[in-house]
C-alpha positions in Angstrom: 65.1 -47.4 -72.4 61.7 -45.9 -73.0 59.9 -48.4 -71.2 61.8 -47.9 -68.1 61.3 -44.4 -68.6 57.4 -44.9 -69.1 58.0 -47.7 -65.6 59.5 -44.9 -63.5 56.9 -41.8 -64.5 54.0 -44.3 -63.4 55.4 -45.1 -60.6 56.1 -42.1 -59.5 53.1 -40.6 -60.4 51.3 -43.5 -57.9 54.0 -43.1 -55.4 52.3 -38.9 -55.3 48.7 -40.1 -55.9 49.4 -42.6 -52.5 51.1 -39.8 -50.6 48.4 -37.2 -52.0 45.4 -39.9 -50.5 46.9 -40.1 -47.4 47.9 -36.5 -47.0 44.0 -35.7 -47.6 42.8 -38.7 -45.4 45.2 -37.4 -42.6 43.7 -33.9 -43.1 40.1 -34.6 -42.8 40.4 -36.6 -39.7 42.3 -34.2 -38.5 39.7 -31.6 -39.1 37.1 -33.6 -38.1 39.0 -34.3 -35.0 39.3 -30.6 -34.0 35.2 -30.0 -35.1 34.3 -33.1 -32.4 36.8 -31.6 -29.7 35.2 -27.3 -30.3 32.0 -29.1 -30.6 32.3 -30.9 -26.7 33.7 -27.4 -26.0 30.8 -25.5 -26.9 28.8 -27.3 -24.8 30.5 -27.6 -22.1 30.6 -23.7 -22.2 27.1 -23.3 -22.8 26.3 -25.7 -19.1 28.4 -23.4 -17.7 26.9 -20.6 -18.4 23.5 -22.0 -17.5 25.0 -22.6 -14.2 25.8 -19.6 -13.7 23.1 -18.0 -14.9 20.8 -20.3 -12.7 21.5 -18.1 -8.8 20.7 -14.6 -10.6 17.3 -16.1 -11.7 16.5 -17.7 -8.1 16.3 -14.0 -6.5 14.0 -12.5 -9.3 11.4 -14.9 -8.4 12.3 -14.5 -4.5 11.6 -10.6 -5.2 8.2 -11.5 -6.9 6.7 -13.6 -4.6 7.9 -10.9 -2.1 6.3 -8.5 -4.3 3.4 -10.1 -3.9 3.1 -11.2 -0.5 3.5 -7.4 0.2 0.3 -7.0 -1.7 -1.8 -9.2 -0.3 -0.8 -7.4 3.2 -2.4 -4.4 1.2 -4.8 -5.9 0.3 -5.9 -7.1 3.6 -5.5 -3.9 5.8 -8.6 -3.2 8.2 -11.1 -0.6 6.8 -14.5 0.1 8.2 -17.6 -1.7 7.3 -20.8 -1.6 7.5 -21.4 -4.4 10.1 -18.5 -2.0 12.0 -20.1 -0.9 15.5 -19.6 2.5 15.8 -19.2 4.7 19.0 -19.7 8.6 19.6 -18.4 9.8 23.0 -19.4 13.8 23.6 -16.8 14.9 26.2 -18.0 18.1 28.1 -14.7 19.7 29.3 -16.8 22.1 31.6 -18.8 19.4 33.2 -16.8 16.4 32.7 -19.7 14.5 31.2 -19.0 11.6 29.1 -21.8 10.6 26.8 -21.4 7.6 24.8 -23.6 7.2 21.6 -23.8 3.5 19.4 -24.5 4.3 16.1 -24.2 3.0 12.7 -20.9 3.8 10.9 -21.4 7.0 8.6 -20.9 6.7 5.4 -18.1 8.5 4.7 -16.2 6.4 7.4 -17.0 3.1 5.7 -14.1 2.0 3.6 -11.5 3.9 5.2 -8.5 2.3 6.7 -7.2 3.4 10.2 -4.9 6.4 8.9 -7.5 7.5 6.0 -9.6 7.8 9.6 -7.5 9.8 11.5 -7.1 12.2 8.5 -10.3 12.7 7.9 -10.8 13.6 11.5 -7.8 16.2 11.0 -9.6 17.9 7.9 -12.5 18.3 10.1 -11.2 20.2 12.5 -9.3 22.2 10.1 -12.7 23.2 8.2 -14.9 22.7 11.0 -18.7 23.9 10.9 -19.7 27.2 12.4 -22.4 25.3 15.0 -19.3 23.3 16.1 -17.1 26.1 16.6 -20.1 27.5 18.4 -20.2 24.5 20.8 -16.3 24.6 21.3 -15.1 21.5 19.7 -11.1 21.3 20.9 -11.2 17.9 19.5 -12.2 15.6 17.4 -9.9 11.9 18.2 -10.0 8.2 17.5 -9.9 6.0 20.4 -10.0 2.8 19.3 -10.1 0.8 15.6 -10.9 -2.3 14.1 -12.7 -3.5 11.5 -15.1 -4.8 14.3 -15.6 -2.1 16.7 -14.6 2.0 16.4 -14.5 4.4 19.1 -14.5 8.3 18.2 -14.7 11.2 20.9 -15.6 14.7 20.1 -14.7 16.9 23.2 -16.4 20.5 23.8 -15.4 23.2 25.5 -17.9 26.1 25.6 -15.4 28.5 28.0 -12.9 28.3 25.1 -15.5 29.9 22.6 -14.0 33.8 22.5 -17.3 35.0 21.0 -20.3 34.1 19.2 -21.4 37.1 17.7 -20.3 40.1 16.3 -22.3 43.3 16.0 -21.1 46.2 13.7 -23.1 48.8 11.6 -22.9 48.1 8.2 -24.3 50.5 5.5 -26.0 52.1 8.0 -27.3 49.4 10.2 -26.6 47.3 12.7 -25.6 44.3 11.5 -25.1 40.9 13.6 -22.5 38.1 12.2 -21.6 34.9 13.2 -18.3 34.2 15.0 -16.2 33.8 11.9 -16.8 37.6 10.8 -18.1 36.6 7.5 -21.6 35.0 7.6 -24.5 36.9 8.4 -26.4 35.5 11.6 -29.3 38.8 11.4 -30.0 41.8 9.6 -31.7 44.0 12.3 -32.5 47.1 10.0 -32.0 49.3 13.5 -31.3 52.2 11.7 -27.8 53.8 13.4 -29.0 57.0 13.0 -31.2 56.8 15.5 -28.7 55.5 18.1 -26.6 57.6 20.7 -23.4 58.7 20.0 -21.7 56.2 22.5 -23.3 53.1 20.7 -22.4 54.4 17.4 -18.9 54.7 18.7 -19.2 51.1 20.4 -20.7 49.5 17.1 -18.1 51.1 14.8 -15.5 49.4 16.7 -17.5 46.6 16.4 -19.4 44.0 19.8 -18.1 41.0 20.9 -21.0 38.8 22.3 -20.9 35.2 23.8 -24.6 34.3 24.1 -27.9 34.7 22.6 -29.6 36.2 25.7 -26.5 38.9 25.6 -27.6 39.5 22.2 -30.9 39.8 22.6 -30.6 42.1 25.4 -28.2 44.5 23.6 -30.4 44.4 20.3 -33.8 45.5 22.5 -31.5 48.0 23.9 -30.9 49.7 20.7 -34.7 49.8 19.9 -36.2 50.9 23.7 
């Protein structure tokens, strides 16, 4: 009776050790079933991605190559050099005379691009000299440009000068200035004093004179 009791607890404890086995041995390839299939997954996932990823990054190197295309056209804009030939033309409104100077560029042309050009030509007639104003500049214009040839025209007008001189008394004598009020042309030391009362009057308002012999003849008029 024992034995058969000892008989049935051994076999049943290799009936569960058989069961437990194959429980186990169904588990890991079940688990190593589902790591394969995640695996095959993942990468399938990850090509994905790549491929989509792949038309975003065509387009950044589009727009750098644009980028530097755009550059290079920069780069490659027309200035003036030194080899440049370089032509004046004087325009004489009150004559129509057209003279026509080839020169070397200036220096302060050389390097400058077609709109750094027609700036600079601006500016100057912003600020221009006095002797210019003198002369009647009206205009100062580019013509023609390219890194081989440039063509520049200055055009005068003397009839749209207003006046070239200015004479006023200042601390007591007659004082001549230049056309922009500010910059002595003479100091006459014609005491105004000794003037008559009508060209003290005159000069305290203050002389408007176009030309030098107008001048000249007004000055020796104070002193005769």
């Amino acid at each position: 009776m024992k034995l058969k009791k000892v008989y049935i607890y051994l076999l049943s404890f290799l009936s569960l050790s058989v069961l437990f086995t194959a429980c186990y041995y169904l588990s890991y390839r079940r688990a190593l079933y589902e790591f394969n299939r995640n695996a095959i997954e993942r990468k399938n996932d990850l090509l994905q991605l790549e491929m989509n990823l792949a038309p975003t990054q065509t387009p950044m190197v589009e727009e750098s190559v644009e980028d530097e295309s755009e550059a290079v056209d920069t780069v490659m804009e027309e200035t003036v050099l030194p080899t440049t030939k370089y032509k004046l033309e004087i325009y004489d409104k009150t004559t129509n005379n057209l003279e026509v100077q080839e020169l070397k560029p200036p220096a302060y042309l050389v390097g400058l691009t077609r709109e750094e050009v027609i700036q600079y030509l601006d500016d100057y007639m912003d600020d221009m000299t006095l002797s210019e104003y003198n002369k009647g500049l009206i205009a100062y214009e580019l013509q023609s440009f390219s890194k081989d040839e440039i063509v520049i025209r200055k055009s005068y007008d003397s009839t749209a000068v207003p006046f070239r001189f200015y004479v006023v008394v200042k601390n007591g004598y007659v004082v001549v200035y230049n056309s922009d009020l500010k910059s002595v042309y003479s100091y006459t030391h014609i005491d105004a004093a000794t003037l008559d009362e009508k060209d003290r009057i005159q000069l305290s308002q203050g002389i408007y004179v176009q030309t030098l012999e107008e001048l000249y003849g007004l000055l020796e008029s104070y002193t005769s």
